[in-house]
N, C-alpha and C positions, 0 to 999 in steps of 0.2 A: 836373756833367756827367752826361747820363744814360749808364747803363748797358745796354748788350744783348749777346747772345748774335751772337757772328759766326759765319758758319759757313763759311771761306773753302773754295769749291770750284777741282778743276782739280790742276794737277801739279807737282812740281819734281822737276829729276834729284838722282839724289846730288851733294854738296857744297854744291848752290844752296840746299839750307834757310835758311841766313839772308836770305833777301831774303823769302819764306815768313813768317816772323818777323817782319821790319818790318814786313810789309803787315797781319800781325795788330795790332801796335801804334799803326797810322795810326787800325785800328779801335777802337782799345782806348784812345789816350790823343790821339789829334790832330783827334778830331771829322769822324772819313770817315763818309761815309753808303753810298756803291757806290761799288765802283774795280774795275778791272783790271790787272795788270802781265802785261808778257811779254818776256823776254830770249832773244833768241839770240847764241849763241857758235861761232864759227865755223861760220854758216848752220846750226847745229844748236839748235832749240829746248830751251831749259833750265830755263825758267820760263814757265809760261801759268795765272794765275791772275786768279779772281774773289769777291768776295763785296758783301754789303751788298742796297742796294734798285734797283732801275733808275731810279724818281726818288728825287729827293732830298728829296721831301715826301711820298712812299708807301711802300705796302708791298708791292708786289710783285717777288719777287728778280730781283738780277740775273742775266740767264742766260749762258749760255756765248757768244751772237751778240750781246750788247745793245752797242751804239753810242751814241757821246755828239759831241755839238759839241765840238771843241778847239781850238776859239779861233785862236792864233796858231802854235801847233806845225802847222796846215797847212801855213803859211808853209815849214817846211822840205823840205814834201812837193813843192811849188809851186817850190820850186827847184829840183827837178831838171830841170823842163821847159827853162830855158834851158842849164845844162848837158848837158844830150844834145843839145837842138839844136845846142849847139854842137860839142861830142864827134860830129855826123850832118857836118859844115861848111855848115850851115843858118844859123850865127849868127855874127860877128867881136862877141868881147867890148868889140874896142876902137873898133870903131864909133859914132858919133853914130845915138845911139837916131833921130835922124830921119833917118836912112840907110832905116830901113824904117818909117816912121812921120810922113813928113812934119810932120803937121801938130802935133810934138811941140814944136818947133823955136821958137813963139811964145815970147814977154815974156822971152826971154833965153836959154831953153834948147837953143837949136842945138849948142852945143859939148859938153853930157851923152854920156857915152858908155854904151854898155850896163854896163861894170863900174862904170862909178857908178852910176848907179839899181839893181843887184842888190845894192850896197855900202850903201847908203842914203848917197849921199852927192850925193844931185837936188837937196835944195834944196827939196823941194815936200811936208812931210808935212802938208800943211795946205790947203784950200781957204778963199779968201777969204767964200764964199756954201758952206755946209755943202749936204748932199742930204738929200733925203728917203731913205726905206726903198725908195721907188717908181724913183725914179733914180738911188737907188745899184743896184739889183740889176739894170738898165738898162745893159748894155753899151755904149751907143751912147751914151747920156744922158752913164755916169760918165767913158769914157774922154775923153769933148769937154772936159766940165771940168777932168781935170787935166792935159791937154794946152796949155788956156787958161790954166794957172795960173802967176804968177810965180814965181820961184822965193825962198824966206826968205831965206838966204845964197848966196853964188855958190856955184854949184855945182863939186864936187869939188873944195872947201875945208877944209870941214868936214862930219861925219855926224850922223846926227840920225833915232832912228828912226823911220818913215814907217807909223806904227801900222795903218792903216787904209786908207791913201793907194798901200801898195804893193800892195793888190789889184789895182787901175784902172792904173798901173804895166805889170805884171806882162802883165793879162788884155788891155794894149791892144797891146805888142809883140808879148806869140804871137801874138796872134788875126791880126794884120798878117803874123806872118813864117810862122805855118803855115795860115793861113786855117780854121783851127777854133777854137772857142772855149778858156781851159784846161783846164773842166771834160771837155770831151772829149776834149782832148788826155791828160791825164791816165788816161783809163778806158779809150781806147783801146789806148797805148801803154804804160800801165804798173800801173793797178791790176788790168785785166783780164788780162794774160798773164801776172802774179802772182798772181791767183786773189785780190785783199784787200777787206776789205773796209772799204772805203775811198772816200768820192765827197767830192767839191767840186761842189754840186751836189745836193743829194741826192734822188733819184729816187722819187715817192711811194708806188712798191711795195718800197722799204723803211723806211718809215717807222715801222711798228708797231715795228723793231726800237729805236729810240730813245729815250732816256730822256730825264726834263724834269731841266736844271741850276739851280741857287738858289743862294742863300747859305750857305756853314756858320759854325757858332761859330768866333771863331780862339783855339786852343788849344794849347800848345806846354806840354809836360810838362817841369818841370823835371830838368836833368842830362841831358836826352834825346840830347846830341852834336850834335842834330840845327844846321844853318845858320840862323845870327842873322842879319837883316838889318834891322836897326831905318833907316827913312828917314829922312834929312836933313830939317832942316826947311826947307830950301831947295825941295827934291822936296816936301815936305807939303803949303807954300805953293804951287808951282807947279800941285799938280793941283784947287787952291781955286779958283786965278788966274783968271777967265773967258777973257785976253785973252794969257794964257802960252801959245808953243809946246807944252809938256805936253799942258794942258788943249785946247786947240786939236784938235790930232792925236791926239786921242784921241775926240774929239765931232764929227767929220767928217760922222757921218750922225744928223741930228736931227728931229725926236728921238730918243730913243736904241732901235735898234733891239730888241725881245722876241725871244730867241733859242731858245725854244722856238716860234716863228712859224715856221710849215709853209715861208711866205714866205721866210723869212730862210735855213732850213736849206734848201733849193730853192736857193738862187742862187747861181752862182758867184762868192765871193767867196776866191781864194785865198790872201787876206791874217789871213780871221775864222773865215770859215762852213765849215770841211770837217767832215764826222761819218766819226768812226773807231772800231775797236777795237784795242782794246791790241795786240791779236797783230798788225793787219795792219802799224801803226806798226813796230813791231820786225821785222817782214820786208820792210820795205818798205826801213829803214836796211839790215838784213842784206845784202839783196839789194845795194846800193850797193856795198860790200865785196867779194861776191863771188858764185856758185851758191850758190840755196838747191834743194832740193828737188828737181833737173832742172832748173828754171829759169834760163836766163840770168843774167848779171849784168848791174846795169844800167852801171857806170862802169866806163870802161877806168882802168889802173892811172894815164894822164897827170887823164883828169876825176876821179880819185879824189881826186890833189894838188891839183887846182885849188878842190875840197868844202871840201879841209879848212888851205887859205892866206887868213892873213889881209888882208884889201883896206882894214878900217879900227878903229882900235883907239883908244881915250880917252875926254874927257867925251865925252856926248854931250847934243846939244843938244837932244835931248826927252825921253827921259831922266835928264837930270842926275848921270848915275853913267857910272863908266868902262864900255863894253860894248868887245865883239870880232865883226868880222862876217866871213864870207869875201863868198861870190858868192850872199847871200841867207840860207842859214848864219848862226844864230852860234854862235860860235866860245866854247868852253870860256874861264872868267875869273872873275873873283872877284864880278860881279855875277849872272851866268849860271854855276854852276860844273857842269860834265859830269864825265865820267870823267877825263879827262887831256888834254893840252897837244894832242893829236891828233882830240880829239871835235869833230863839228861837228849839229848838229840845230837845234832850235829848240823853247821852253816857249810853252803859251799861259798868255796870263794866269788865274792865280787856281786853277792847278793843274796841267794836262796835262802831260807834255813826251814826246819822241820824239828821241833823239840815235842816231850811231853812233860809234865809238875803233875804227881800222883797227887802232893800236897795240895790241890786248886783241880784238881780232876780237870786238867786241860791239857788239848793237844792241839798242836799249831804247826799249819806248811805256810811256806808261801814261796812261790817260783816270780822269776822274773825273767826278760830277754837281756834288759838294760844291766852290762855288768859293770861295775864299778871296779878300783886297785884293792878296796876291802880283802882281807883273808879271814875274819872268825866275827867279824862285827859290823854289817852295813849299815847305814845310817837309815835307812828307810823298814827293813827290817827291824829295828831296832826303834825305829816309834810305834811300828805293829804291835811290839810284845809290850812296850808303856800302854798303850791306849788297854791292851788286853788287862794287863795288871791293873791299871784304873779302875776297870768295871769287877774285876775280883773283888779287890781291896777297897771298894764302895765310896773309891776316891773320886769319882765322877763330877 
């Protein structure tokens, strides 16, 4: 493993040293190239750290604003938009998504209700005809096709998570129930009066701030504590499968989209493509919780319970491992594990994650370039949230 000199910049309060320490050893023994972390604890920042390169195949550091794609941890961000809509009485969770969406209604799906498609529990992570990069990023194009789409199982039977699928999901009920897109809806309503930075969408005069993502070595230091998740070889098989749900729902848009493509980071997709930084993710959770800064809170104390309640929990059927969702959320578990029985946020694949624990009034991002095969549990993410729970649980 090569060796270099880290030079982690940025802050920690007293006692949060140990999360400081982990992020050194991500550097030092688990093959990080740039990361970010940033914690706050009761809407009070405690941890906003940086080090490494902006990409993950350069050498220019990362700085204090650099932003990264994170994948699927958007997804959590992206779910707050139906919950305030709902939280505003804009949305009935228990409505038939084609209650505001007509044409949702085709090859079986009239009876889906909005908490099963926030649940992943539609039926539909998979189009039978895949998209291009050109018509997935196509609002009009993506929503027609997964509205056209049959559903794999009846719907609200079983869940199954809708990897790709719950962008067009998502981006076709707001656009319907608030007549803006969600990237707007988003930047209107909640990254801009939070000051984050943060887009689904991402706008080309911030672009220079973004770093290129790739692959890293996977490296896991022995005795490191850190979470083992060796895959079944049933999951091995499945993501080989050409004609497996896995594999399926995961390859939605074909070919497979360059995510360093100006294109790709541009489009609203609030299932893949949002570009964040550490700090905004962890304020963004904060802010759910409660006041950060002067700023509002965004969830009232009932949307707060509705974040972090479970709506579907077991195998899952794209997955193949037991997950926990709430209303888009998921939910802390032994596949995905957060802080405690109370976290709800969302990993993206291959490193990111962004959760918040009302229980521990804490909220936590953290972005990376270096992706790893990870799908719901990185190793290095995953010493951030032990060191965090350390200094909770005054196990220091």
């Amino acid at each position: 493993m090569e060796e270099w000199d880290v030079d982690v910049q940025g802050t920690v309060a007293a006692g949060w040293e140990p999360v400081r320490d982990a992020f050194l050893r991500n550097f030092e023994q688990r093959g990080e190239r740039g990361a970010a972390v940033a914690v706050h604890h009761d809407g009070v920042r405690v941890v906003d750290l940086w080090a490494g390169t902006r990409d993950v195949d350069g050498e220019t550091p990362w700085a204090e604003d650099t932003a990264q794609v994170v994948r699927s941890a958007t997804k959590g961000v992206a779910a707050a938009v139906p919950l305030l809509l709902h939280q505003r009485g804009l949305l009935d969770l228990d409505a038939p998504v084609a209650a505001y969406w007509p044409e949702f209604k085709a090859a079986g799906k009239d009876g889906v209700t909005v908490r099963q498609l926030l649940a992943h529990r539609a039926g539909v992570p998979v189009l039978d005809r895949p998209l291009t990069l050109a018509e997935a990023v196509d609002l009009e194009t993506a929503t027609r096709a997964i509205a056209a789409q049959a559903p794999v199982w009846e719907p609200g039977t079983a869940h199954g998570y809708h990897a790709h699928t719950f962008s067009w999901l998502l981006s076709g009920l707001v656009h319907r129930v608030t007549g803006r897109t969600i990237g707007h809806w988003v930047g209107e309503e909640i990254t801009g009066p939070l000051g984050l930075d943060l887009w689904i969408g991402l706008p080309g005069t911030e672009a220079h701030r973004v770093g290129r993502l790739g692959p890293v070595e996977e490296i896991e230091p022995p005795g490191s504590g850190a979470l083992r998740l060796r895959p079944k070889r049933s999951v091995t098989e499945a993501y080989k499968d050409p004609d497996s749900l896995t594999r399926r729902a995961f390859g939605v848009i074909d070919p497979k989209p360059d995510e360093n493509d100006p294109v790709y980071r541009a489009a609203e997709l609030p299932g893949s493509a949002g570009v964040a930084t550490a700090r905004a993710l962890s304020r963004f959770y904060a802010a759910t919780l409660g006041p950060v800064d002067g700023a509002a809170r965004l969830f009232t104390p009932d949307t707060l319970t509705l974040a972090r309640t479970e709506e579907s929990a077991g195998a899952d059927k794209v997955l193949l491992v037991g997950t926990r969702f709430g209303l888009g959320h998921m939910l802390h578990g032994p596949a995905s594990p957060l802080l405690g029985p109370s976290s709800y946020g969302h990993p993206g694949r291959g490193g990111s994650l962004g959760f918040a624990d009302p229980d521990a009034g804490i909220a936590f991002g953290y972005v990376t370039n270096g992706m790893r095969r990870t799908v719901t549990a990185d190793p290095r993410a995953q010493a951030l949230v032990k060191a965090v729970g350390s200094v909770v649980r005054g196990a220091v």
